[in-house]
C-alpha positions in Angstrom: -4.0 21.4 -38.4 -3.6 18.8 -36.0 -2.8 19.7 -32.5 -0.2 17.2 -30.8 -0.6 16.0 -27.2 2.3 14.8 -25.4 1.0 12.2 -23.2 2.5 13.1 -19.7 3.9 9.4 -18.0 4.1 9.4 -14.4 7.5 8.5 -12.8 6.8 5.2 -11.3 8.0 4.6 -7.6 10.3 1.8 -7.0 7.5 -0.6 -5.6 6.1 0.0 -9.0 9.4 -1.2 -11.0 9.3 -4.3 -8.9 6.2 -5.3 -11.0 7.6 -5.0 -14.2 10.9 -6.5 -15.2 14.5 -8.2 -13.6 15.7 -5.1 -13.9 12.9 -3.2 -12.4 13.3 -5.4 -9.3 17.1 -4.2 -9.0 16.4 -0.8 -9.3 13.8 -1.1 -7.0 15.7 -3.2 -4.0 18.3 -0.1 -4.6 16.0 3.1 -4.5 12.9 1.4 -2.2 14.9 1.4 1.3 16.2 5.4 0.8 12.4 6.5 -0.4 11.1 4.0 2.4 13.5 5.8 5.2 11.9 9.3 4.1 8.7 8.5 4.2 9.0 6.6 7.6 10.3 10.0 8.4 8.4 12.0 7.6 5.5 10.0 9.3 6.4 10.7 12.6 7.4 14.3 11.2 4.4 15.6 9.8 1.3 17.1 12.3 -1.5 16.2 13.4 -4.6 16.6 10.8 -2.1 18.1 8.3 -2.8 17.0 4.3 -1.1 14.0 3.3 -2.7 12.5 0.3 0.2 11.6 -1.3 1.7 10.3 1.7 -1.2 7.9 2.2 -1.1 6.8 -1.8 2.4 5.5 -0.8 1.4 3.9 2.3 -2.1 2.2 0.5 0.2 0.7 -2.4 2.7 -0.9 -0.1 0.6 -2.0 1.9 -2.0 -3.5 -0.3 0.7 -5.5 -2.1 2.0 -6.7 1.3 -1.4 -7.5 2.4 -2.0 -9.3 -0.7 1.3 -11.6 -0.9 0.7 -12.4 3.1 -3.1 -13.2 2.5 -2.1 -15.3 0.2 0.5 -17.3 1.8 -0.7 -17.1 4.8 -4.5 -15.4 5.4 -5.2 -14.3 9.3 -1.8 -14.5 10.4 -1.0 -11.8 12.6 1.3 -10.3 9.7 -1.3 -10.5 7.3 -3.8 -8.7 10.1 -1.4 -6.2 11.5 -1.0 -4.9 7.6 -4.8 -5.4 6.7 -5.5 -3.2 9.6 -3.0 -0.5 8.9 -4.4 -0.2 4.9 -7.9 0.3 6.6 -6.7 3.2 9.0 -4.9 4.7 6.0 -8.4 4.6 3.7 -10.3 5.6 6.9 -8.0 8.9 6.7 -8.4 9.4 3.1 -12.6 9.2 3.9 -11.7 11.6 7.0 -10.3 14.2 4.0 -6.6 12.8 3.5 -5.7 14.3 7.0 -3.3 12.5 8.9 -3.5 10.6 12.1 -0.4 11.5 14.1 -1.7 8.5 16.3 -1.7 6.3 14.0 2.3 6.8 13.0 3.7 3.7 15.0 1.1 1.5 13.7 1.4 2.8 10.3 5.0 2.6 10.6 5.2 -1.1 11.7 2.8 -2.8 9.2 4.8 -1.0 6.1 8.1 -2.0 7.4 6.5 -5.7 7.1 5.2 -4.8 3.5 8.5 -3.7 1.9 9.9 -6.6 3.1 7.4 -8.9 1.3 8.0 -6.7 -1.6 11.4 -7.1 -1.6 11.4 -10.6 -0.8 8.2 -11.1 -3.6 9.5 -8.6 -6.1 7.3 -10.6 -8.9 3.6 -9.9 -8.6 1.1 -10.5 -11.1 0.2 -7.6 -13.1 -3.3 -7.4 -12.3 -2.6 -7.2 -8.5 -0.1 -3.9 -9.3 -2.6 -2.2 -11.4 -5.6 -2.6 -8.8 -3.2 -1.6 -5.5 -2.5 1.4 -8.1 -5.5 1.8 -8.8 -6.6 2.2 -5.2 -3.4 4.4 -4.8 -5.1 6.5 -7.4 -8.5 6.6 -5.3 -6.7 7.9 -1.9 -4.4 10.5 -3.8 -7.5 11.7 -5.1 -9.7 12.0 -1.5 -12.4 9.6 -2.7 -11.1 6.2 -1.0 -13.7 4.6 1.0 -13.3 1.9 3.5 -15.6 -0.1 1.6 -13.0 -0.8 -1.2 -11.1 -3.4 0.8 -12.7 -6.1 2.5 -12.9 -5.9 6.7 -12.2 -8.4 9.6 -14.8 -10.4 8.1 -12.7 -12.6 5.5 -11.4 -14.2 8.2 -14.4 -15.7 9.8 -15.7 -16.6 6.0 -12.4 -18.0 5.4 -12.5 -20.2 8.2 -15.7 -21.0 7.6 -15.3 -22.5 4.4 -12.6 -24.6 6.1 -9.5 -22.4 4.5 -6.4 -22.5 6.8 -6.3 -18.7 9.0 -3.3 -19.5 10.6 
């Protein structure tokens, strides 16, 4: 007798939806800003070295995706810095044991407000760039996140070194 396995689906956030149909990006232009707002909230809420993993999962998707669209358009612009930075304090609280940075809030809070709005404005991303930002979502919801899975201040000086535009 065969035993049957329901396979459980995780509910996918509305930054997820954007990456998968028209009417994922309505649903999420509707639900993102009310989920957004709560997390933003709860941000400037939450203590001082309390546990936060799934906090910072939401914070490393957003802001990978937003790091991603503005390196693309426009790599080392202060944008594309300000969120690169911000998705490297969040991994280097995920290596310090998914503890949060109470310092870090304002920071934190800036560079995602400029990510939702690229992925709002850019609800169509390839699928390949959702399934790695989830991926490293995963990583940080888990604790193992390093800083070493996203490149440092570096690619800028290699990009303008091989004469690409850093603007």
């Amino acid at each position: 007798m065969k035993s049957h396995t329901k396979r459980r689906m995780s509910r996918r956030s509305p930054q997820q939806l954007a990456h998968c149909s028209p009417v994922g990006v309505a649903v999420s232009r509707r639900l993102m800003p009310s989920e957004q707002l709560e997390l933003h909230i709860s941000m400037f809420d939450l203590e001082h070295g309390a546990p936060c993993a799934e906090r910072l999962a939401t914070l490393a998707y957003t802001l990978a995706v937003g790091t991603s669209i503005e390196a693309d358009a426009r790599l080392g612009s202060p944008d594309c810095k300000q969120m690169h930075s911000a998705l490297r304090t969040v991994l280097a609280m995920c290596a310090a044991g998914n503890r949060w940075d109470r310092a870090q809030a304002p920071v934190l809070y800036a560079a995602d407000k400029k990510a939702e709005a690229l992925l709002l404005a850019n609800p169509i991303q390839p699928k390949d760039l959702a399934d790695r930002c989830e991926a490293l979502a995963s990583r940080v919801r888990a604790g193992v996140a390093t800083l070493a899975e996203v490149a440092g201040p570096e690619i800028y000086a290699a990009a303008a070194a091989e004469g690409k535009k850093c603007t």
